[in-house]
C-alpha positions in Angstrom: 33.2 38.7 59.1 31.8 35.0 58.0 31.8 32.5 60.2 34.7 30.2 61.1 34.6 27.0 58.8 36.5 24.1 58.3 37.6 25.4 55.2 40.4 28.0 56.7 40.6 25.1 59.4 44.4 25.2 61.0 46.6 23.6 63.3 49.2 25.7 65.3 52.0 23.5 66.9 53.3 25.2 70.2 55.5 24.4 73.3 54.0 24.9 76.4 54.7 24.3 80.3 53.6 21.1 81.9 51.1 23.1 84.2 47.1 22.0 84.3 46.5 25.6 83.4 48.8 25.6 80.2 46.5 23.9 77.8 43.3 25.5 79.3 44.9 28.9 78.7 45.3 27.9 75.1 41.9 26.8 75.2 40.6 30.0 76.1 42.7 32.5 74.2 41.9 30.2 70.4 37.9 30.8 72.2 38.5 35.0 72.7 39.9 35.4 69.3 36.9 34.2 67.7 38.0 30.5 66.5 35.9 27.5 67.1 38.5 25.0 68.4 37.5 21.4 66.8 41.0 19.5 68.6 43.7 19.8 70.8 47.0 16.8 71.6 49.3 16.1 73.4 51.8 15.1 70.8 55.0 15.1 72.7 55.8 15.0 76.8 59.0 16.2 78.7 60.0 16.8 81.8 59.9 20.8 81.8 58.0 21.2 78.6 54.8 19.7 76.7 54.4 20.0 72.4 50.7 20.7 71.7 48.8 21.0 68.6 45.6 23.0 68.6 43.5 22.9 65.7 40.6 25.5 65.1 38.5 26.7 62.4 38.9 30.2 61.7 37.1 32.7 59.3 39.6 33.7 57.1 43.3 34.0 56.2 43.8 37.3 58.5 41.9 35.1 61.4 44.3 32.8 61.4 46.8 35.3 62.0 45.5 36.6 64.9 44.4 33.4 66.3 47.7 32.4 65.7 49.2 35.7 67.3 46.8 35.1 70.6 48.2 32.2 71.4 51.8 33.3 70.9 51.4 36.3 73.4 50.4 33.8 76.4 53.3 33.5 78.9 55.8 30.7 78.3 53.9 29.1 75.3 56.0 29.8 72.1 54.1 28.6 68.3 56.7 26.2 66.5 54.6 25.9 63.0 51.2 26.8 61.8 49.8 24.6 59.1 46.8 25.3 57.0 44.7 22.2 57.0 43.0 22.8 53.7 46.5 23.6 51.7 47.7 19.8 53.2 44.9 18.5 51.5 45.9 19.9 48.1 49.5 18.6 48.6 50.4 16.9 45.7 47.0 16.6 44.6 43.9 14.9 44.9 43.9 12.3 42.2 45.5 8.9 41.5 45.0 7.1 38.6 44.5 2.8 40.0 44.7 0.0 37.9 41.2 -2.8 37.9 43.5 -5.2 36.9 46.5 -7.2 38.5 49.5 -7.8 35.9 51.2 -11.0 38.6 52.7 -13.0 35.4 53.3 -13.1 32.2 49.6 -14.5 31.3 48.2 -11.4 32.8 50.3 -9.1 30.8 49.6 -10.7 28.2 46.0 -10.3 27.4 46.3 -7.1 29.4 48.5 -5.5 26.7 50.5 -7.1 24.1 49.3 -9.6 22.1 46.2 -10.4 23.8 45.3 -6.1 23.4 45.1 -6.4 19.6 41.9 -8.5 19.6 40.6 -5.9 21.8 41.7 -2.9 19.3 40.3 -4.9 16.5 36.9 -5.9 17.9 36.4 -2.0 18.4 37.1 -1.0 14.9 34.6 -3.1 13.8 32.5 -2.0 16.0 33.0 1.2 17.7 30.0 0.7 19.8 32.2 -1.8 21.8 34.1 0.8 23.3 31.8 1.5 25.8 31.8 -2.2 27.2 35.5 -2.6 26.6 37.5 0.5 27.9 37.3 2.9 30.5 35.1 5.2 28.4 31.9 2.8 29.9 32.6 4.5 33.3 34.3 7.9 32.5 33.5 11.7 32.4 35.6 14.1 31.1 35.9 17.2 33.5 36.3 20.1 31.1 37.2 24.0 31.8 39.0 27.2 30.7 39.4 28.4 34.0 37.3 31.6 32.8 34.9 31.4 35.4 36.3 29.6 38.6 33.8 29.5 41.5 32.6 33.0 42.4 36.4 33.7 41.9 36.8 35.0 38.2 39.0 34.3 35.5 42.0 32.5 37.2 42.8 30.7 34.4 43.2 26.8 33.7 45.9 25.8 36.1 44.4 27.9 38.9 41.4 26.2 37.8 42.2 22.5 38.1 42.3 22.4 42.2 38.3 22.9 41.5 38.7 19.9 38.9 40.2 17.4 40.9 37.8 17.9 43.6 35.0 17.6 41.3 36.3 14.4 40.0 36.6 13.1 43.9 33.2 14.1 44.3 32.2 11.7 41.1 34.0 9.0 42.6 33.1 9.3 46.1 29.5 9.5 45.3 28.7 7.7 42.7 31.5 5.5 41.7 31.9 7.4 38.1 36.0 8.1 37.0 36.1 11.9 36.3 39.3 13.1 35.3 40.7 17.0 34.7 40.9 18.5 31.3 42.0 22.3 32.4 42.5 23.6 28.7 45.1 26.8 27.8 42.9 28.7 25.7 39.6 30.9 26.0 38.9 30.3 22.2 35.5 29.1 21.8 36.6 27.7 18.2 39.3 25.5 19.8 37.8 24.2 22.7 35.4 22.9 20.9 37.9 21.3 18.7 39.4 20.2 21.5 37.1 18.4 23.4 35.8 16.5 20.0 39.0 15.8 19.5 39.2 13.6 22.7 35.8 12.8 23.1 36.8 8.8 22.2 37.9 8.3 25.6 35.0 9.1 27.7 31.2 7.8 28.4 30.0 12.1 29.1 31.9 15.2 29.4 31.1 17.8 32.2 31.8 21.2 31.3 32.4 23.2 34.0 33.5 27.2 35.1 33.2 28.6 31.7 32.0 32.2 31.6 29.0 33.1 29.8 28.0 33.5 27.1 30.8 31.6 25.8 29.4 28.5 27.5 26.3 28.3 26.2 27.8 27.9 22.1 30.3 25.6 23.6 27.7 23.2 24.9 25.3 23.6 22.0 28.0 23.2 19.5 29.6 19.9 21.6 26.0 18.3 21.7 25.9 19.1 18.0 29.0 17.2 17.2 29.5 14.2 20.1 27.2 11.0 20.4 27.7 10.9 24.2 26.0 13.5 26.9 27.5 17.2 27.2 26.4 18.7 30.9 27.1 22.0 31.9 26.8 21.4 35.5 27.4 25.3 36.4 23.6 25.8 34.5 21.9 22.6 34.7 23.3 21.2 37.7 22.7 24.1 39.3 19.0 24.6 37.8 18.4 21.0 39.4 19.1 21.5 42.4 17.7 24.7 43.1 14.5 23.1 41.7 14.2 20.2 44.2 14.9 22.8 46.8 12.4 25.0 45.8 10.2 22.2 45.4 10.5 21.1 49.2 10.7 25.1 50.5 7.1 25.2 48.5 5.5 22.1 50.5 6.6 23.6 53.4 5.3 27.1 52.7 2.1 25.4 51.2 2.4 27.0 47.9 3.4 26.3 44.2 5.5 27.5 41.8 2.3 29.3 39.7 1.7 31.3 42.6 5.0 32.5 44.1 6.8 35.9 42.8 10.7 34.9 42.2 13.4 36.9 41.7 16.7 35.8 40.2 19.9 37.3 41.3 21.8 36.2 38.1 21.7 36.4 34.1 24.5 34.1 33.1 24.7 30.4 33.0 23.2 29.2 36.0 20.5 31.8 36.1 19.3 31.2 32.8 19.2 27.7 33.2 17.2 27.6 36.6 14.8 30.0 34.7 14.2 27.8 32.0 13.9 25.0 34.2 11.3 26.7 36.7 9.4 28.3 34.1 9.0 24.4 32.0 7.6 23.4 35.4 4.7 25.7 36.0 6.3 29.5 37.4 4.7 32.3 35.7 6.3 35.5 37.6 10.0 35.5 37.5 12.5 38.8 36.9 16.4 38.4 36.5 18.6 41.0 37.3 22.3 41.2 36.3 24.8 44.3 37.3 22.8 46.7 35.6 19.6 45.8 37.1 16.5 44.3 35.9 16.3 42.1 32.7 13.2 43.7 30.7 12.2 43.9 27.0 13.1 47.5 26.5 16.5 47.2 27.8 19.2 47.9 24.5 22.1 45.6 24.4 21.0 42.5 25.3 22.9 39.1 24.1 20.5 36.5 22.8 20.7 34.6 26.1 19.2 37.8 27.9 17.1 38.6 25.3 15.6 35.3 25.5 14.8 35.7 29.2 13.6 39.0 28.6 10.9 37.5 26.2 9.9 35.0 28.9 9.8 37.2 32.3 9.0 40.4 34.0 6.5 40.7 32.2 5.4 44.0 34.1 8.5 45.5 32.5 10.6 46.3 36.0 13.7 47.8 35.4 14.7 49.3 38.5 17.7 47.6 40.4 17.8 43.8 42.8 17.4 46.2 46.3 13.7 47.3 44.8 12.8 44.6 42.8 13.1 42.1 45.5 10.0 43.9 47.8 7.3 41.9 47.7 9.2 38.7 46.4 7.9 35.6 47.8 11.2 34.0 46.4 15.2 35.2 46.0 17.3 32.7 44.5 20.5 34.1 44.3 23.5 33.2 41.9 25.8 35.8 41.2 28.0 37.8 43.7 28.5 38.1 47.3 27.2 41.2 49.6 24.1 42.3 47.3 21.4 42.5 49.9 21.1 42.9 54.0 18.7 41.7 56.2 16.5 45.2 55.9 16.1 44.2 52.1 14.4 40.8 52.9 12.5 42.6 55.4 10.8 43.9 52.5 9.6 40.1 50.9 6.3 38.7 51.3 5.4 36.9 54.4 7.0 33.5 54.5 9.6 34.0 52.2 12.3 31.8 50.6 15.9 32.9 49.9 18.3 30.4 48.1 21.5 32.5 48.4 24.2 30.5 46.7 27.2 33.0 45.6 30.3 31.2 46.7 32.1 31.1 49.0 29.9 33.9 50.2 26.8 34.6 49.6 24.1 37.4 48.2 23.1 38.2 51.6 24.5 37.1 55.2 22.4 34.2 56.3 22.2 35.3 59.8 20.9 38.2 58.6 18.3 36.8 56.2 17.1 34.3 58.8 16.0 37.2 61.1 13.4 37.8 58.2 12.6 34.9 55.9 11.0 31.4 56.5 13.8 29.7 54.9 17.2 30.2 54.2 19.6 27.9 51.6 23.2 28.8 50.5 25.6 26.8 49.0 27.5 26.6 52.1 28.3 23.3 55.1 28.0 25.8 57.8 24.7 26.6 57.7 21.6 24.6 56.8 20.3 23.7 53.8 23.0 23.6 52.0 22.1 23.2 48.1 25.3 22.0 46.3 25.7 20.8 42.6 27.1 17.0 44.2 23.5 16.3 45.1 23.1 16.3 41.3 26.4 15.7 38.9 27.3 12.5 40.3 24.1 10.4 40.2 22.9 12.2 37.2 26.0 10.6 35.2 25.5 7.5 36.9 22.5 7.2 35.5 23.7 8.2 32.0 26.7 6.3 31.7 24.3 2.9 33.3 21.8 3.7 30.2 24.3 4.1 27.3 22.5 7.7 26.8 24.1 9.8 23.8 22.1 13.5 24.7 20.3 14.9 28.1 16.8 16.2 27.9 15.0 18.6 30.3 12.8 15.1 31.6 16.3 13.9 33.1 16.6 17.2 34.5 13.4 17.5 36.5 13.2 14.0 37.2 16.6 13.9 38.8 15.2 17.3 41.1 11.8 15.6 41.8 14.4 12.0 43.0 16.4 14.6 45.4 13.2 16.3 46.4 11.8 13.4 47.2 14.6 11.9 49.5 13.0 14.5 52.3 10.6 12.5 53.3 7.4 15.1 55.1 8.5 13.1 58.4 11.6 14.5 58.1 11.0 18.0 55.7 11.1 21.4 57.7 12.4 24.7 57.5 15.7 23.8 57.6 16.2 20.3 55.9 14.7 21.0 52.2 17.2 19.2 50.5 19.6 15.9 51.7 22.4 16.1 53.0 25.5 15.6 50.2 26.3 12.9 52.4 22.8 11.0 52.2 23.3 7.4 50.7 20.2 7.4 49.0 20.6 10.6 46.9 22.7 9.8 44.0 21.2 6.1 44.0 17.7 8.2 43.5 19.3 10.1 41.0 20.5 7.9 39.0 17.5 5.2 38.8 15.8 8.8 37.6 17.6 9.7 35.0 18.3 6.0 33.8 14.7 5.7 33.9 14.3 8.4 31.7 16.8 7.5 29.1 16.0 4.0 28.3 12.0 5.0 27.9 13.5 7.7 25.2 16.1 4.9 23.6 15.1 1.5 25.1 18.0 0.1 23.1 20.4 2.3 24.8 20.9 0.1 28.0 24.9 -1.6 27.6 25.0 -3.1 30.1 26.4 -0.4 32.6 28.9 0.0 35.4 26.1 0.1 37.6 24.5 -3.3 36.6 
């Protein structure tokens, strides 16, 4: 069973008697059930009775239950309501859309919108360039998905989809100031979401595709950078890819190796794993093997799409083709990005001394980091409950930053490792141990770092690309 986490956090309302035991008998029953109890008030008094509301993290949905069911069996405390602390936050949604701009009289509305707009609509036809300086599009990102690949969850499809979007979009604002909105689109059509998202390209500065199975997602991006004059980002591969390379970075300083000499294996042919291939192998690793469901990713394996066949050209180049559980002995690296449950602890028993695992499956990972820690020298998932947790918002939101601030039209593979060696180099080696390789989400100075990076980078490639930014 996983660890109790905040995310199945919940708060059970109960009546209880006014004794001195009552509320440490509710203390200890949430503690023997397995929950990790983060509050407990007094929300109402009386003379005969007190209302209390515990709140606890538990593991999962049946946890809740029976934490819930523990505290209902103690006598004379009876549970009024149990509320799931996550599902409140959804309620009603995470998003608002706020105006910049006070309308108080009829001046303001007035240059706001009609007549004053129509000098705005015509400087922008004759000049379309202007839109970026003029409308929202100078500070927005278009958040774009089919719902074909949600989390580690599957196809749930675009409206199951868009609770992932919104928070996405949060995470844009909350980090780096960038407007992100949800575009959850009703078809799996390749054809027509590219039409689509051309279609209402106008209104953004950058679109960030996002939980779109592969190998769809690969044409979709190649075909959107094709047609659009503003940056496509598939943060599912090349966020991903950035992260996990200013984490390996750091786990490689700690380790006192380099990327030429370590053995990696990749848990992971689609998107993201073909991505942080690509990316690792531009930056110096010469021994990488992918596996997917049916085992290793070698030149003689039939069926191959041209994504797979392209990382069969460039890895394993000692032709493995047995399955994860073998190819993994003797790994000084596992970076993991697939499914949940694919190796235990005796499997990275079998690494090479010193080893790294990056399992980031989620919510849960390749292998249970409790177990892996027993065996390797450092452990990353993609989770807050354990350490080093290597998340895609150390990257996405400074990364557009940084492209919106430079007026970029494309993203290159510099941006990419610049923006990993910026997070990389936030861990200072005064602060960079086994189990602080990357910042936290919540360091200040990350998506600042990032996007001074990737800025950096994009005005050196177009030095006439700088508009005059949201970030100036």
């Amino acid at each position: 069973m996983p660890s109790p986490g905040p995310g199945h956090s919940i708060t059970i309302r109960v009546q209880a008697p006014t004794s001195v035991a009552a509320t440490a008998e509710i203390s200890r029953a949430v503690g023997q059930a397995g929950a990790v109890m983060t509050a407990l008030d007094v929300v109402d008094s009386y003379f005969d009775r007190i209302i209390v509301d515990v709140t606890c993290n538990a593991s999962d949905e049946d946890h809740a239950q029976r934490i819930t069911r523990a505290v209902a069996a103690l006598d004379g405390v009876s549970v009024r309501n149990v509320s799931d602390r996550t599902f409140l936050m959804h309620l009603g949604g995470k998003l608002e859309v706020t105006p910049k701009v006070q309308l108080r009289h009829r001046d303001d509305l007035a240059r706001a919108y009609t007549p004053g707009v129509a000098r705005i609509c015509q400087a922008i036809a004759e000049n379309p360039d202007d839109a970026r300086r003029l409308t929202i599009k100078r500070n927005t990102v278009a958040v774009v998905t089919d719902g074909s690949a949600v989390l580690g969850l599957g196809n749930l499809g675009p409206a199951a989809a868009l609770p992932v979007m919104e928070g996405k979009a949060v995470l844009f604002k909350r980090f780096a100031g960038v407007d992100a909105w949800p575009v959850c689109l009703d078809t799996q059509d390749t054809d027509t979401i590219v039409e689509i998202v051309r279609a209402l390209a106008p209104v953004y500065g950058g679109i960030n595709l996002e939980d779109i199975a592969a190998p769809r997602c690969f044409e979709i991006e190649d075909r959107l950078r094709d047609l659009l004059d503003i940056p496509v980002f598939h943060d599912d591969q090349h966020g991903t890819a950035i992260v996990v390379l200013a984490a390996l970075t750091n786990a490689l300083r700690v380790i006192g190796s380099s990327l030429n000499k370590v053995r990696i294996v990749v848990s992971g042919a689609g998107a993201a794993g073909q991505a942080i291939i690509r990316l690792l192998l531009a930056q110096g690793a010469r021994d990488v093997i992918a596996f997917d469901r049916k085992g290793a990713v070698h030149a003689e394996r039939q069926g191959l799409d041209r994504f797979k066949t392209w990382i069969a050209q460039n890895t394993n180049h000692d032709g493995f083709s047995g399955p994860l559980t073998e190819g993994i002995a003797g790994a000084n690296v596992f970076i993991g990005v697939s499914a949940p449950n694919l190796l235990t602890g005796e499997h990275i028993a079998t690494m090479a001394p010193d080893a790294i695992v990056l399992a980031l499956a989620n919510p849960d990972p390749e292998v249970d980091p409790r177990q892996a820690q027993e065996h390797a020298t450092i452990v990353g998932t993609g989770r807050s409950d354990y350490p080093n947790q290597i998340n895609n918002v150390l990257a996405f939101p400074g990364f557009f930053r940084g492209l919106l601030d430079a007026g970029a039209h494309s993203i290159t593979d510099e941006m990419m490792v610049a923006a990993a060696k910026a997070i990389a180099d936030v861990v200072t080696d005064s602060s960079l141990n086994p189990s602080y390789i990357v910042p936290s989400v919540f360091d200040p100075a990350v998506a600042p770092a990032v996007a001074a990076a990737v800025r950096g980078v994009a005005e050196s490639m177009d030095p006439g690309s700088r508009d005059g930014g949201a970030g100036d």
